[in-house]
C-alpha positions as CSV (number, residue, x, y, z in Angstrom):
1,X,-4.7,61.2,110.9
2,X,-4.4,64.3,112.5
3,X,-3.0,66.8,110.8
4,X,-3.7,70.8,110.6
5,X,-6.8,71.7,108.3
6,X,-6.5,74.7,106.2
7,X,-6.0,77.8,108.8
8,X,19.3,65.3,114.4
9,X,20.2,63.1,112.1
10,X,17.3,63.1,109.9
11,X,18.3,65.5,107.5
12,X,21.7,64.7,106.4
13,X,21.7,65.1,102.6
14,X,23.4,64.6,99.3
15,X,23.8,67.7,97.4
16,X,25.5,68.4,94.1
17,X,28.5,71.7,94.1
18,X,25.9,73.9,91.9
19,X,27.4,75.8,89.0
20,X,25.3,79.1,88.5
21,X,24.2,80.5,84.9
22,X,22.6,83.4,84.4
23,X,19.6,82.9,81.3
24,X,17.3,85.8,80.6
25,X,17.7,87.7,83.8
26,X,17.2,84.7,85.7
27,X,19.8,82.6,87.5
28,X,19.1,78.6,87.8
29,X,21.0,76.6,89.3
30,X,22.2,73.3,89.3
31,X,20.2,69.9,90.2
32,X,19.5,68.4,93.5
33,X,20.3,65.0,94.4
34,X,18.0,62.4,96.2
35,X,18.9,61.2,99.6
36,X,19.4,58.4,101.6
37,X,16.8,56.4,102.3
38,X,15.2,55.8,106.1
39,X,12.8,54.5,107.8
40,X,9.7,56.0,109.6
41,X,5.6,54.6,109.1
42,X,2.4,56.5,107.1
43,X,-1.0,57.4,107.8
44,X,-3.6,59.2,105.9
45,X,-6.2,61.9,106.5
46,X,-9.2,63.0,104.5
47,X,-11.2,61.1,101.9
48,X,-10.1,60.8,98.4
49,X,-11.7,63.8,97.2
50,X,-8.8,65.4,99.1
51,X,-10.7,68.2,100.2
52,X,-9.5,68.2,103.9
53,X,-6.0,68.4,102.5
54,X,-6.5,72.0,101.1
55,X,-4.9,74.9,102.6
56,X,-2.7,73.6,106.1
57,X,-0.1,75.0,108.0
58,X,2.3,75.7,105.0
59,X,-0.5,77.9,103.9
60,X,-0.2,76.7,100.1
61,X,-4.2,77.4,100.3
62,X,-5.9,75.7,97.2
63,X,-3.6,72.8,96.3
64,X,-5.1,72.2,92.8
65,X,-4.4,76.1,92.3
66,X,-1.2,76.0,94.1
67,X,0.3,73.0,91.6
68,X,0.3,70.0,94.4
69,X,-3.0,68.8,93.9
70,X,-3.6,65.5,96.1
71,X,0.4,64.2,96.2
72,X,1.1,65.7,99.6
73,X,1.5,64.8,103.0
74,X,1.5,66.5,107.0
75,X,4.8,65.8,108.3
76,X,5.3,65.2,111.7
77,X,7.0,67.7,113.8
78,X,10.3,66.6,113.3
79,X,10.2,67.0,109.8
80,X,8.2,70.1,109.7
81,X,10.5,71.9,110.9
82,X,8.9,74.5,112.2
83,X,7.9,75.3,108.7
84,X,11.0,75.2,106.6
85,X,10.2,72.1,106.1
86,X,7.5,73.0,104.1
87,X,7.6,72.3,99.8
88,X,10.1,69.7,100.0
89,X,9.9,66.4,98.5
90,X,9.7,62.6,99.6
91,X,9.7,59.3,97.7
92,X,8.0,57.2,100.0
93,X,7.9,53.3,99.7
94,X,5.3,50.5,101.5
95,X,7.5,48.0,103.3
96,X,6.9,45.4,105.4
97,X,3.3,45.3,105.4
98,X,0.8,42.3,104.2
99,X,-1.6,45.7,103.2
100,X,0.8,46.8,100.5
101,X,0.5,46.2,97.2
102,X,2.2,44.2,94.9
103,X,5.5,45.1,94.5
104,X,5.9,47.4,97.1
105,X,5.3,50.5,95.6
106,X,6.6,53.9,95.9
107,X,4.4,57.4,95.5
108,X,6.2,61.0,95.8
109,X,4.4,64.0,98.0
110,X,5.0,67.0,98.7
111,X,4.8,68.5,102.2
112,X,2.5,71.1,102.5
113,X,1.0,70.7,106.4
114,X,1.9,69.6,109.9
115,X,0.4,66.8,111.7
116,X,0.6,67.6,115.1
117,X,1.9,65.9,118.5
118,X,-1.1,64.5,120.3
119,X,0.1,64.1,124.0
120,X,-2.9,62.1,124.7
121,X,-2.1,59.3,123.0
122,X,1.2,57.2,123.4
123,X,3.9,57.7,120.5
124,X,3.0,53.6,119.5
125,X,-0.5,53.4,119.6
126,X,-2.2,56.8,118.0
127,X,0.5,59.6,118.8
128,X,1.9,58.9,115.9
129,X,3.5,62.2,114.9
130,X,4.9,62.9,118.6
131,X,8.6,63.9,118.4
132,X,11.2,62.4,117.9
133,X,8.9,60.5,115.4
134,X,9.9,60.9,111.7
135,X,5.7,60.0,110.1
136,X,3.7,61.1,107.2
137,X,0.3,61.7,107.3
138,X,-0.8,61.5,103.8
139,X,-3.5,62.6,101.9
140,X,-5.8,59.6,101.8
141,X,-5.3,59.1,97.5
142,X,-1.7,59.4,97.9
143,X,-1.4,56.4,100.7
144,X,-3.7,54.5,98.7
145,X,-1.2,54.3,95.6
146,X,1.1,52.2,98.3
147,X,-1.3,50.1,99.9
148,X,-5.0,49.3,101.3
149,X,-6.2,52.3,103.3
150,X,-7.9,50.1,105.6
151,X,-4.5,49.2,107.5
152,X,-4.6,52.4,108.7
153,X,-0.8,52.7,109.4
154,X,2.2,51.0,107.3
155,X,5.9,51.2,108.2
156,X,7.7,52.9,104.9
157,X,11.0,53.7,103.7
158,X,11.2,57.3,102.5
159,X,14.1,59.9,100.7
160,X,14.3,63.6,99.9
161,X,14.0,63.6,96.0
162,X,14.0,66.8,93.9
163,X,10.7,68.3,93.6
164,X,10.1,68.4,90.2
165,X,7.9,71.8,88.9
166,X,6.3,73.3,86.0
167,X,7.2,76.5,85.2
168,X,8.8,79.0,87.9
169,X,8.5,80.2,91.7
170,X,4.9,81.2,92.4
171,X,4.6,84.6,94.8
172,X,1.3,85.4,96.3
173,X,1.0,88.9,97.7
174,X,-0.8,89.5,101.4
175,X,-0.5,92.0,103.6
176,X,-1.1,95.8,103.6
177,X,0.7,99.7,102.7
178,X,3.2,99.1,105.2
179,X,3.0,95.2,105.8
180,X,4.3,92.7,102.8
181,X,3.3,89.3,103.3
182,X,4.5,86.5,100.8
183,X,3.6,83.0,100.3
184,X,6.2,81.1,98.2
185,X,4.5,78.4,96.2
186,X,6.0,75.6,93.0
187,X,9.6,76.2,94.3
188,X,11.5,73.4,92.2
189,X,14.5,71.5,93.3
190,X,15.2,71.4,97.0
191,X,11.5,72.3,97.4
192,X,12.6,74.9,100.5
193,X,13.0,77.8,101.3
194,X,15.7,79.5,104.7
195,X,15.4,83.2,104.2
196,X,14.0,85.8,101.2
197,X,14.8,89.2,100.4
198,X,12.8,91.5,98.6
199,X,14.0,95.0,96.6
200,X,11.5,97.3,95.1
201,X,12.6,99.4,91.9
202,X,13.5,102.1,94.3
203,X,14.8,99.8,96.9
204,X,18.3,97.6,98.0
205,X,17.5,94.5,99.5
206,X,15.0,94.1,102.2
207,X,15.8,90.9,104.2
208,X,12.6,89.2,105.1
209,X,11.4,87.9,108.5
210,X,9.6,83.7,108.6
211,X,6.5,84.5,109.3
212,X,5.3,80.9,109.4
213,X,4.9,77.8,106.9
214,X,5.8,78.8,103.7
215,X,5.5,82.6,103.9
216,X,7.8,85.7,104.3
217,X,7.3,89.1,105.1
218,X,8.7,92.9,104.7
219,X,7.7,95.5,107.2
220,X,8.0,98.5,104.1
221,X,6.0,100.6,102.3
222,X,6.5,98.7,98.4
223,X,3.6,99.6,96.5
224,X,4.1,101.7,93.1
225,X,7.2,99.5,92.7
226,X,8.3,96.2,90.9
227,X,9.1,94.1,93.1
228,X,12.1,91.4,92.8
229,X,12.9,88.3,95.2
230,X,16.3,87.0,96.5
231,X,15.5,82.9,97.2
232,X,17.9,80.8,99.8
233,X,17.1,77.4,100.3
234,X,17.3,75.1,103.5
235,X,19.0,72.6,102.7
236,X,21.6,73.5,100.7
237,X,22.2,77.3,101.2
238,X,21.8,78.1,97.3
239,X,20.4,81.0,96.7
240,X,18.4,82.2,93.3
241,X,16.9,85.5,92.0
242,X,13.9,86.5,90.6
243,X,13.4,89.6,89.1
244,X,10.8,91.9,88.1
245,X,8.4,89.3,89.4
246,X,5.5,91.7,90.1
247,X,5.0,95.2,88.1
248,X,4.6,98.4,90.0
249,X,0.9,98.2,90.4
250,X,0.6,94.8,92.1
251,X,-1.6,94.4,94.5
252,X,-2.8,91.8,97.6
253,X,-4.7,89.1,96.7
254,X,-2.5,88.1,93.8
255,X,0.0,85.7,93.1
256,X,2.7,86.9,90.3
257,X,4.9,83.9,88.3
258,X,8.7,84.3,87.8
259,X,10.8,82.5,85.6
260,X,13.3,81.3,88.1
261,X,13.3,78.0,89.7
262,X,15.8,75.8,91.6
263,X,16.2,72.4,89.6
């Protein structure tokens, strides 16, 4: 209900030991396991057009362009994250509720915005997403797949599940000559992302600074140079390379495909 428009123990998970192949260039690596499940409660914000849920604080912009069209969700600050939370995936389940439906079904989202703490309100009644509070604020067509939006808030059991992705990582280029600014977009798998590195065809590795949500960035003077991508993820520390993501005459303003994906 109030999450960002366009602009512990939590998080202990199962992971798989990942056995690396390289296939055309490209290294992809093994699956990711769901998690346990817990407990926390869901909201929703928007109308089910979904057209307040586009852009947010992960700064996927258009979420029908990015690939996440209306299965996503604000997380509260606890699961954000501070960002890295940002592209991973939850199977969330209505429970407990006479406004669920039948069967108590489940819905998966991705996270791709903060809702944030609203000190005026007390954690129970309308601060939902304070910390330490684990809650989902969901776009409103995604809550409506678990139960009557006109509860307004259900209690719901939820897990980390792979994010499962069409195609590779997405890279969309920002920035300026001497400021390289990357939003990471469709990452498969795990869903997150810890730290990137970027090498240009003149280049070694450039390690890249969070800049916030989903984006990276490289103080360096890259243009006239393809440009490859070195991938860690959050949660589980793999990490995956794409190369020769975007020719030498790339430019801002556009968002280059890669083959590589984590599974």
């Amino acid at each position: 209900m109030g999450a960002l428009s366009s602009s512990s123990s939590f998080h202990k998970f199962f992971a798989i030991a990942f056995v690396v192949f390289a296939i055309s260039g490209e290294i992809v690596a093994g699956y990711y396991k769901p998690g346990p499940w817990r407990y926390a409660h869901a909201t929703f914000y928007g109308d089910e057009t979904g057209s307040e849920t586009m852009g947010g604080a992960c700064g996927y912009g258009n979420l029908f362009n990015s690939g996440y069209g209306m299965a996503t969700a604000a997380l509260s600050t606890t699961l954000f994250k501070d960002g890295y939370g940002c592209g991973q995936c939850f199977q969330i389940t209505c429970m407990k509720s006479p406004h669920c439906y039948y069967g108590n079904p489940s819905t998966v989202v991705t996270a791709t915005n903060l809702c944030p703490p609203n000190w005026y309100q007390d954690s129970n009644n309308g601060g939902w997403c304070n910390p330490p509070r684990t809650h989902f604020d969901m776009a409103k067509p995604a809550f409506m797949k678990l139960a009557n939006w006109k509860a307004g808030i259900i209690p719901v059991a939820y897990r980390r599940v792979p994010c499962k992705r069409v195609g590779g990582m997405k890279f969309q280029f920002q920035g300026n000559a001497y400021w390289l600014l990357v939003f990471v977009m469709n990452v498969g798998g795990v869903g997150d992302i810890k730290s990137m590195a970027v090498k240009g065809s003149r280049t070694n590795w450039i390690n890249m600074s969070h800049n916030w949500g989903a984006s990276y960035q490289a103080f360096s003077s890259l243009y006239g140079q393809s440009l490859s991508f070195r991938v860690t993820s959050y949660s589980t520390g793999e990490t995956i390379y794409a190369w020769n993501v975007a020719p030498a005459n790339w430019n801002t303003g556009m968002t280059y495909k890669s083959t590589a994906n984590f599974r």
